[in-house]
C-alpha positions, 0 to 999 in steps of 0.5 A, a space after each residue: 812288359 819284357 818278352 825275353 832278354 835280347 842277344 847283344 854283341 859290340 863289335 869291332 870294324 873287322 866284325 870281330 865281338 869286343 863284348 857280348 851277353 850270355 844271350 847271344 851266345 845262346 841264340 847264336 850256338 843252338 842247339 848246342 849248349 852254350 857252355 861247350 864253346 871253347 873259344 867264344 869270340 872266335 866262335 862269334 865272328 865265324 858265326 855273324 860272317 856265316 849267318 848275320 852278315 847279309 852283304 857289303 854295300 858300298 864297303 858297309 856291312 848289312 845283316 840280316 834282319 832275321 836270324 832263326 835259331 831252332 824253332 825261334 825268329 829273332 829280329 837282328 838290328 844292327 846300329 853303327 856306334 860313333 865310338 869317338 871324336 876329336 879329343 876322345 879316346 877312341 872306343 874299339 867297338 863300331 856296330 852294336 848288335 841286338 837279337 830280339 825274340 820275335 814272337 807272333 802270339 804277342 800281339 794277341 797277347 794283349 787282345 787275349 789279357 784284356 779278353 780275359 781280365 789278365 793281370 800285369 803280372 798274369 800277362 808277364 807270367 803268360 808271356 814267359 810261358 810261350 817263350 817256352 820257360 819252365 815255372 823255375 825260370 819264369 820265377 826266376 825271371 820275374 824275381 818269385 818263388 815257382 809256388 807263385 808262379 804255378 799260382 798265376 798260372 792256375 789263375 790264368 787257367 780259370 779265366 780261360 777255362 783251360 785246363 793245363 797249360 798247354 791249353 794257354 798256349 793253345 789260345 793264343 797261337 789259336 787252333 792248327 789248320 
């Protein structure tokens, strides 16, 4: 089951961003809207230098591996990419980097499903829903019509005799101290 799309940046041997998905420009930039970014890759590369670049070792970069944007931890792994050998075309990106949402309630997320006889589809929708989608875009992620989406829903809801949605929520980030 996918949690959430991944930020992913390809970048040069200076650290300059030579691709990138929406994602990452949306972690990146928050809280401010992705779209009122004037010059992407500028805004990138000032952006991994400032708060993904950990240190150099031995004139190898090291980033960190968490970055928090707003209220959400991502996990940042970065892999060196072998962009070329003897008779190839060298490729002008040298480190891929991956933004993955780290979410605490996922591990319970499989305890709870099976606790409560969650369907696949029940579990995928829940787990949408604690990443703080609304129903238009968990439809929309899962590829179904909102309608659907209120439906498992209210499914969930009967099963563990909750009854909105924040009181899913509730049982799987549990009571607060």
């Amino acid at each position: 089951m996918t949690v959430s799309t991944p930020g992913f940046i390809l970048l040069d041997a200076k650290l300059h961003p030579v691709a990138y998905n929406s994602e990452a420009v949306q972690i990146l930039c928050f809280p401010m809207k992705p779209d009122r970014v004037k010059q992407v890759p500028l805004f990138l590369s000032d952006k991994i230098r400032s708060s993904l670049l950990n240190r150099h070792v031995s004139g190898e970069p090291e980033f960190v591996r968490e970055y928090k944007s707003g209220q959400r931890l991502y996990t940042c792994r970065a892999f060196h990419v072998d962009s070329g050998g003897v008779g190839e075309r060298k490729m002008p990106f040298d480190v891929a980097l991956l933004l993955e949402r780290h979410l605490s309630g996922v591990a319970a997320l499989g305890d709870l499903s099976r606790q409560f006889d969650l369907t696949a589809r029940e579990c995928e929708t829940v787990a949408l829903l604690l990443e703080g989608l609304t129903s238009k875009e968990i439809a929309a992620r899962m590829n179904i019509s909102p309608n659907t989406v209120k439906a498992f829903l209210r499914l969930v809801m009967v099963k563990m005799d909750v009854s909105t949605r924040s009181g899913i929520v509730g049982k799987f980030v549990g009571p607060m101290p």
